[in-house]
Backbone as CSV, one residue per row, in Angstrom:
resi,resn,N_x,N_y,N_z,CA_x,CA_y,CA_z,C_x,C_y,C_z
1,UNK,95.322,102.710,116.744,95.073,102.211,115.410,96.410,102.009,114.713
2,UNK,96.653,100.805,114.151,97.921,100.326,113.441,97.908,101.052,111.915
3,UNK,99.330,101.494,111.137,98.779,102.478,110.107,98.688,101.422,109.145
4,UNK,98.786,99.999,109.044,98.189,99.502,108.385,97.058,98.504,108.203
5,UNK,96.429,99.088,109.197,95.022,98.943,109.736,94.143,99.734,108.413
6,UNK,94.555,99.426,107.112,93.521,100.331,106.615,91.796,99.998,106.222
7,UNK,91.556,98.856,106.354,89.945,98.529,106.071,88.920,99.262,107.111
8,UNK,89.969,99.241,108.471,89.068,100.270,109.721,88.934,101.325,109.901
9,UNK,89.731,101.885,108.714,89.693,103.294,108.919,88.823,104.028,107.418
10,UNK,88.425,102.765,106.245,87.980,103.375,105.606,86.410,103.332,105.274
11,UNK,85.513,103.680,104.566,84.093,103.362,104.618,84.006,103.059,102.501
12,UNK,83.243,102.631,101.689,83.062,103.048,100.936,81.455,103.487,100.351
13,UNK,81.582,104.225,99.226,80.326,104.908,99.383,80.166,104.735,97.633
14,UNK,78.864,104.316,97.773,78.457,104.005,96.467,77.181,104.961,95.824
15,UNK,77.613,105.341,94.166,77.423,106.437,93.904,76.751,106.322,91.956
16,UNK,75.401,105.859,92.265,75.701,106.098,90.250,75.812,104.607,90.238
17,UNK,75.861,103.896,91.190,76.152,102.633,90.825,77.966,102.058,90.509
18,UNK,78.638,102.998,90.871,80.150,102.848,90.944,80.682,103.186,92.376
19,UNK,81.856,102.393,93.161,82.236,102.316,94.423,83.545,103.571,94.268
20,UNK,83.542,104.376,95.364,84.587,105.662,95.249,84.871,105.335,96.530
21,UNK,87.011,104.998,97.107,86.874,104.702,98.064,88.473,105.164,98.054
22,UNK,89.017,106.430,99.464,89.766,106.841,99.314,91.173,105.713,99.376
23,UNK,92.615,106.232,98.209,93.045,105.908,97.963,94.413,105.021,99.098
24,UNK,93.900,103.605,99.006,94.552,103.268,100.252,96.058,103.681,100.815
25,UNK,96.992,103.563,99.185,98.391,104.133,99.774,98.292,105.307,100.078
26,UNK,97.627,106.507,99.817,97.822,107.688,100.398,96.997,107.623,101.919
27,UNK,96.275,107.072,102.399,95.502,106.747,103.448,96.473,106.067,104.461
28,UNK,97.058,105.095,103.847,98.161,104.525,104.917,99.200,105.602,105.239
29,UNK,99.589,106.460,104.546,100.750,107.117,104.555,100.585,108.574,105.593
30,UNK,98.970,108.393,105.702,98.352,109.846,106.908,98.510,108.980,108.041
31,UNK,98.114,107.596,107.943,97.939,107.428,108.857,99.294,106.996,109.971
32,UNK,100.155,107.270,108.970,101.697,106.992,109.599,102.406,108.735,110.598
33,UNK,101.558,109.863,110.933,102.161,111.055,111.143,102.352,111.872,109.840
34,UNK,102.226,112.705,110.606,102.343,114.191,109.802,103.907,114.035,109.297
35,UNK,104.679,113.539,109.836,106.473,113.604,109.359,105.888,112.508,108.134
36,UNK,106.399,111.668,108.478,105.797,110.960,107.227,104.931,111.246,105.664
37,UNK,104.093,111.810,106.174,103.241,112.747,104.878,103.325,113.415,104.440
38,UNK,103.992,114.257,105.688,104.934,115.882,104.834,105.711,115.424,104.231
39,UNK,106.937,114.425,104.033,107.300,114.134,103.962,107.296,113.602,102.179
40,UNK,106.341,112.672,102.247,105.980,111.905,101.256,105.251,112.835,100.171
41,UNK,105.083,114.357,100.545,104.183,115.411,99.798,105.562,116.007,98.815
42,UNK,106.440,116.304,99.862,107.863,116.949,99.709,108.007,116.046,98.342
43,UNK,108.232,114.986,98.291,108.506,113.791,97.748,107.959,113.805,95.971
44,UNK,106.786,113.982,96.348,105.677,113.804,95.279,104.917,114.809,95.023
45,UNK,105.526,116.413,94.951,104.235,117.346,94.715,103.187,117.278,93.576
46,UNK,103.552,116.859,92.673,102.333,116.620,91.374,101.595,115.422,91.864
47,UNK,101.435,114.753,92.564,100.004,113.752,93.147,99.343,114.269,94.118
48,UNK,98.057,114.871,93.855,96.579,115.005,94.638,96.287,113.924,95.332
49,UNK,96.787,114.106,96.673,96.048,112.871,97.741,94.712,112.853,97.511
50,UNK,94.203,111.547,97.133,92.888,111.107,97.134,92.676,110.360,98.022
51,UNK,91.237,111.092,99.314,91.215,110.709,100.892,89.689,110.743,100.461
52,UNK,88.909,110.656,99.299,87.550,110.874,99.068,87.421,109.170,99.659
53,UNK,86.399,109.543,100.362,84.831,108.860,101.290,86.034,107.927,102.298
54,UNK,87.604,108.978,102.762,87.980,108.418,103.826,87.308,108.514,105.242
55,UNK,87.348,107.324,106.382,86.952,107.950,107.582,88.018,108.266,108.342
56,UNK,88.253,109.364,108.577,89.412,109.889,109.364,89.760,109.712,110.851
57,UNK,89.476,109.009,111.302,89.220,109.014,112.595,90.590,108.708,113.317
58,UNK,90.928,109.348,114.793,92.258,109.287,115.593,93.415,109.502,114.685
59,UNK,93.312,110.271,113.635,94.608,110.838,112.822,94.367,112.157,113.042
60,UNK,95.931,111.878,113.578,96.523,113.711,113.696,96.604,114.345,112.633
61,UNK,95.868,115.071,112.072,96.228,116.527,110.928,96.730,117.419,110.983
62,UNK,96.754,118.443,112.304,97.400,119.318,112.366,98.869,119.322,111.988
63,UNK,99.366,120.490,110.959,100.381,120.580,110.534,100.771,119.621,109.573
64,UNK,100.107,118.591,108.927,99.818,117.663,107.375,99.500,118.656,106.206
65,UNK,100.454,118.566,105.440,100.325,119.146,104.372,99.284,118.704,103.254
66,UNK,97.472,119.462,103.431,96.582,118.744,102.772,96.002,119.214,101.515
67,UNK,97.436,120.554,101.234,96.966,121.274,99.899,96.793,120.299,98.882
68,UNK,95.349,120.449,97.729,94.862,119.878,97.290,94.642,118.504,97.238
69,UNK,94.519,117.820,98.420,93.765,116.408,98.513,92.096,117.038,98.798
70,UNK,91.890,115.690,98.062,90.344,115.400,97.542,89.834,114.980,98.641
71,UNK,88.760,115.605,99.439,88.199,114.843,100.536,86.499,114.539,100.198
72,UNK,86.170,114.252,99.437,84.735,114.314,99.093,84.264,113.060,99.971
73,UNK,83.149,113.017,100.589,82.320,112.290,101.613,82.742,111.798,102.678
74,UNK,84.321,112.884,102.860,84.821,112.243,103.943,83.897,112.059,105.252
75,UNK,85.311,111.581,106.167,84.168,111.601,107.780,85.499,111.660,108.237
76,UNK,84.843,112.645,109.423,85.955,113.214,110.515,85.512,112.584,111.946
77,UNK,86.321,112.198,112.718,85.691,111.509,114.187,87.204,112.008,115.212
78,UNK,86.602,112.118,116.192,87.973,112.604,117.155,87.668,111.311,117.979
């Protein structure tokens, strides 16, 4: 998966009648490695990655720094 492949990696989910769909630059930026994100966390500690109603799929997490990102309706796929 290319990390800026992001339409395939995301789903959106409609709620109340309003679309909630995780936040693409932080989505591209997981999907670039854990160096990268740690990285970009280091960078930016006052922004809450918003990954709500991401689909996670073939991204490495282990060792991604995911203190307080929002994962609400995510989806996980190996």
């Amino acid at each position: 998966m290319h990390a800026n492949d992001i339409q395939g990696c995301m789903i959106a989910m409609t709620n109340g009648g309003t679309t909630s769909m995780a936040n693409q630059e932080h989505l591209a930026l997981l999907q670039q490695g854990v160096e990268a994100w740690n990285s970009w966390r280091r960078e930016h500690p006052q922004i809450k990655p918003d990954l709500d109603h991401a689909l996670l799929e073939n991204i490495y997490l282990s060792n991604s720094n995911l203190s307080g990102a929002s994962f609400r309706g995510r989806i996980f796929r190996t």
